[in-house]
LUMKOLDO-59825 format. One record per residue: x, z, y of N, C-alpha, C in turn. Coordinates in steps of 0.05 Angstrom, whole numbers, padded with zeros to 5 digits, always signed. Example, Ala and Ser with C-alpha at 12.3 -4.5 7.8 and 13.67 -1.06 7.14 Angstrom:
BEGIN
+00264+00156-00114+00246+00156-00090+00264+00156-00066/+00257+00142-00045+00273+00143-00021+00258+00157+00001/
This chain:
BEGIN
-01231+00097+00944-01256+00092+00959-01276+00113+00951/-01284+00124+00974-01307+00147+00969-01339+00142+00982/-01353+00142+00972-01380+00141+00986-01393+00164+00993/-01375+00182+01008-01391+00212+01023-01398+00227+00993/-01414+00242+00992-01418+00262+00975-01427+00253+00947/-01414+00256+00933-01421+00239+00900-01438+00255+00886/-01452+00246+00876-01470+00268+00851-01468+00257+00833/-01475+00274+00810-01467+00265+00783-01483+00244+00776/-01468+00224+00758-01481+00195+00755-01502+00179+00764/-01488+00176+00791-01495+00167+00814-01493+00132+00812/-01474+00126+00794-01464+00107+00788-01449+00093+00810/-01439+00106+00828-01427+00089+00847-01414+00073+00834/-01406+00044+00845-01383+00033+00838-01391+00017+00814/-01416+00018+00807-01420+00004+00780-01430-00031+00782/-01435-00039+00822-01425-00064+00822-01407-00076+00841/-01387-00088+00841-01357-00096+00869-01363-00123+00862/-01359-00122+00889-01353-00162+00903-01330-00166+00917/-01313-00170+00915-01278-00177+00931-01274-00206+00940/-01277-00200+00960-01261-00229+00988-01249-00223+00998/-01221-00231+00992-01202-00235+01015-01192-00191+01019/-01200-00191+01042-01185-00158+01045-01217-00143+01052/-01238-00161+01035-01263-00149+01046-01280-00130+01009/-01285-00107+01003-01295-00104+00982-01319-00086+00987/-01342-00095+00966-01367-00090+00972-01378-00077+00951/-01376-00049+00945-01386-00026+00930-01417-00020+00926/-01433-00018+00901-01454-00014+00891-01463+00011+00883/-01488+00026+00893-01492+00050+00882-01525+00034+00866/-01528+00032+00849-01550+00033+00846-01578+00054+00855/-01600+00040+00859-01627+00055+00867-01636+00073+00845/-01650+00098+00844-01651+00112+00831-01685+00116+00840/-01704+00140+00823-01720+00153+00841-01716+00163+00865/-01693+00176+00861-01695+00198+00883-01676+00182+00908/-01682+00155+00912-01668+00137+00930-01657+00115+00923/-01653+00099+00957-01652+00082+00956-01623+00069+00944/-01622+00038+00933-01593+00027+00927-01583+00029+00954/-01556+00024+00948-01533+00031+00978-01511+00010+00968/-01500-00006+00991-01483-00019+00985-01455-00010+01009/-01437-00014+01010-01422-00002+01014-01388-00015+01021/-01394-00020+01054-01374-00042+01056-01344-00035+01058/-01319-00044+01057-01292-00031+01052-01277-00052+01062/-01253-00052+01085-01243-00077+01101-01209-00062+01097/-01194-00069+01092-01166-00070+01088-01157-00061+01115/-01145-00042+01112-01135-00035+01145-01101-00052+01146/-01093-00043+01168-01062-00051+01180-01044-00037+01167/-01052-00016+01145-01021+00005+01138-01039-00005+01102/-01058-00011+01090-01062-00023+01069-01073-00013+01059/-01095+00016+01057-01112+00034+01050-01147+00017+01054/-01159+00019+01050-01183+00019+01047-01199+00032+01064/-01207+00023+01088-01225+00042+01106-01264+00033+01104/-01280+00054+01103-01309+00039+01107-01319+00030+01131/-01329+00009+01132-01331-00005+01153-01361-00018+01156/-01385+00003+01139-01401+00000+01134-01414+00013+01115/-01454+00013+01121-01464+00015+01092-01490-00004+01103/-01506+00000+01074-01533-00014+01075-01545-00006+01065/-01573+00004+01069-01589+00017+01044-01615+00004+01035/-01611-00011+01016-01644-00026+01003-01666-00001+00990/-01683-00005+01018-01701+00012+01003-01722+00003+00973/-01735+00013+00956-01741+00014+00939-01749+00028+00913/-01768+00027+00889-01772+00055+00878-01764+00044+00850/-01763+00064+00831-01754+00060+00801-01768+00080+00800/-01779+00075+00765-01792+00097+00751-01772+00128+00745/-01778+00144+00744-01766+00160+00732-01737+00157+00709/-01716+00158+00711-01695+00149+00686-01691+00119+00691/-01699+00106+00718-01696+00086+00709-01683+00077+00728/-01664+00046+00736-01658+00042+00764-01656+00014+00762/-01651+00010+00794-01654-00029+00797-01631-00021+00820/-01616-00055+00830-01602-00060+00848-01606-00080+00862/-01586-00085+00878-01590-00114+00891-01559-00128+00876/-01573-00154+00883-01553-00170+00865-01530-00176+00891/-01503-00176+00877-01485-00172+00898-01471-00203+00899/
């Protein structure tokens, strides 16, 4: 699972929620943008396709970050 262009400690992936063939990927919010969540639906051959995003807008201090609770 990829979320488009990664930058360094970005933290993707640092919160998942799993139902069924449905998984729900966390980037935390940073300064320099918003949290992103990041939807993933099980295809017909068993790979992982995105089938979504979301972006909670919001600010953090400098060094610092918040999320949404998943």
């Amino acid at each position: 699972m990829v979320a488009g262009p990664a930058l360094a400690q970005d933290d993707f992936g640092s919160m998942v929620a799993v139902s069924g063939e449905v998984v729900v990927v966390g980037k935390p919010g940073v300064a320099r943008g918003p949290a992103t969540l990041y939807r993933y639906q099980k295809s017909a051959t068993g790979g992982w396709v995105l089938a979504g995003t979301m972006s909670v807008p919001g600010t953090a201090a400098a060094g610092q970050q918040w999320s949404p609770s998943l």
